[in-house]
N, C-alpha and C positions, 0 to 999 in steps of 0.2 A: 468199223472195226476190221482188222486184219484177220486173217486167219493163217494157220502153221502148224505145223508139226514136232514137237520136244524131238530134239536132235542129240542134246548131252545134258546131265546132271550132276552136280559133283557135289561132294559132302561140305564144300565150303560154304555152300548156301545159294549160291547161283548156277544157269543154266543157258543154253543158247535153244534158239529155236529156228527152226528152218523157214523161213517164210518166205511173200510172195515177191520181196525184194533182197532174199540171201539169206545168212543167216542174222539174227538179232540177239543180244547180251538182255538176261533178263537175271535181277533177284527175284529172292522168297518173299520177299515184302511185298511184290508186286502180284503174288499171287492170290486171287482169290476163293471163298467157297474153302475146301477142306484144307488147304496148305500147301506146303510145298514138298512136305513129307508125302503126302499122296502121289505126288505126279510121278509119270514112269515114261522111260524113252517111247517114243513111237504113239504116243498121244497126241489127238489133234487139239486144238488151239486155240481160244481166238484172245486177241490183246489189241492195245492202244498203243501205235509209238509218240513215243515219248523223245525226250533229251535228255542225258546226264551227263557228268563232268567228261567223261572218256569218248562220245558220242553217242550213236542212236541206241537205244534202249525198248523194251516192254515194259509197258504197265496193262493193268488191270487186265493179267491171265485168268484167262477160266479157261476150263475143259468143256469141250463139245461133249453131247451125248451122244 
């Protein structure tokens, strides 16, 4: 698993995250644990990259404690 930091949120329902190779395109569906309503900039991170149609992507975000 990767790890990162929530960099940007937008009320469209997606987000970017700063990680250990740039930044990554992530949605809410990939979030898990309380949602994507929970997350807040400047939260660490940890995700699965993934592939989707645009390129690299997050899956299965959780929050660090």
């Amino acid at each position: 698993m990767s790890q990162g930091t929530i960099k940007k949120l937008t009320e469209k329902g997606f987000g970017f995250i700063e990680g250990e190779r740039g930044d990554i395109f992530f949605h809410s569906s990939a979030v898990e644990g309380e949602g994507y309503e929970s997350l807040r900039e400047g939260q660490k991170v940890e995700y699965t990259e993934g592939q989707g149609p645009k390129g690299a992507r997050a899956e299965n975000v959780k929050v660090l404690a």
